[in-house]
Structure formats: C-alpha cells, structure tokens
N, C-alpha and C positions, 0 to 999 in steps of 0.2 A: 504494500500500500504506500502513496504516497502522501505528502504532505496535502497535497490539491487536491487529495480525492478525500484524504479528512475533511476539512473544508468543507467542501459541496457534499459530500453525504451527512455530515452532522449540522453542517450550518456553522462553524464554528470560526474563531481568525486566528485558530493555531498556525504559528510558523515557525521555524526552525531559528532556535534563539530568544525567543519571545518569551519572557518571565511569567512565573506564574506562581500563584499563592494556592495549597493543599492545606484543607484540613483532615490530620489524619486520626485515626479512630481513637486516640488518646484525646484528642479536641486542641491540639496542638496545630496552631498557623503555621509552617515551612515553607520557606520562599525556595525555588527552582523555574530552570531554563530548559526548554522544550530542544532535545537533541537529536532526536529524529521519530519518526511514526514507524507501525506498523500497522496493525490492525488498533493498535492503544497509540498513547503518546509514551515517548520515554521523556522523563525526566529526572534531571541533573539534579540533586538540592544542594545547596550551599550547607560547608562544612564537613563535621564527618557521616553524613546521612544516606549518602549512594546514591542510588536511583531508582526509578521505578517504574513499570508501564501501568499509564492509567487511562483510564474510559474518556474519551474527548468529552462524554457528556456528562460526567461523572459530577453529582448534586456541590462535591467536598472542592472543585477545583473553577479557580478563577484566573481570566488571563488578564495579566496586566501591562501587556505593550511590552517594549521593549529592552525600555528603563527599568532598573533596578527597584521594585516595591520597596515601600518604607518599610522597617520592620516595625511588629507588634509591640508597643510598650508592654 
C-alpha cells in the first residue's frame, strides 16, 4: 500500500513525515512521525518508544502537520 492510496481510501492527510499525536491504552499523549504505510501507518515516536503500525482511522490518533506538536504539560 501506498501512502496515496491511505489517503483516498481513509480520507485521511497522512504523509510521510507528518507528526502525529497517539493516545495509547495507558491514556498517555506520544508524539511520533509517520514513516511509511502499509496496510497501517508506521510510526516513529520520539524517545525510547519505537514504533508502531496503527489504523489510519484509529479513534486514539491525531495528525498534526508537519511541525513538531507541542508536548503535553
């Protein structure tokens, strides 16, 4: 899958690079950068967190352009 066809099959404006904020099941905001799709997105998180593939339409993830998100106080 490509990034374009993420995109036009979910509606979404993932692109490769583009920051984004996950909440994940502990209720914890993590900021990560979108590094390539497949059928999911992978994402890069800042720090020692890894990465992950997750659901372009996924309730927990928000895309935040390109810039760097603020973090969470």
């Amino acid at each position: 899958m490509s990034m374009a066809y993420i995109r036009k099959a979910y509606g979404v404006p993932a692109k490769r690079g583009m920051w984004v904020k996950y909440t994940n099941h502990a209720g914890h905001v993590v900021r990560g950068k979108i590094i390539s799709a497949t059928h999911h997105l992978c994402v890069q998180f800042i720090g020692n967190l890894g990465r992950s593939f997750l659901h372009p339409k996924d309730e927990n993830l928000v895309y935040c352009g390109m810039e760097i998100p603020e973090a969470q106080a």
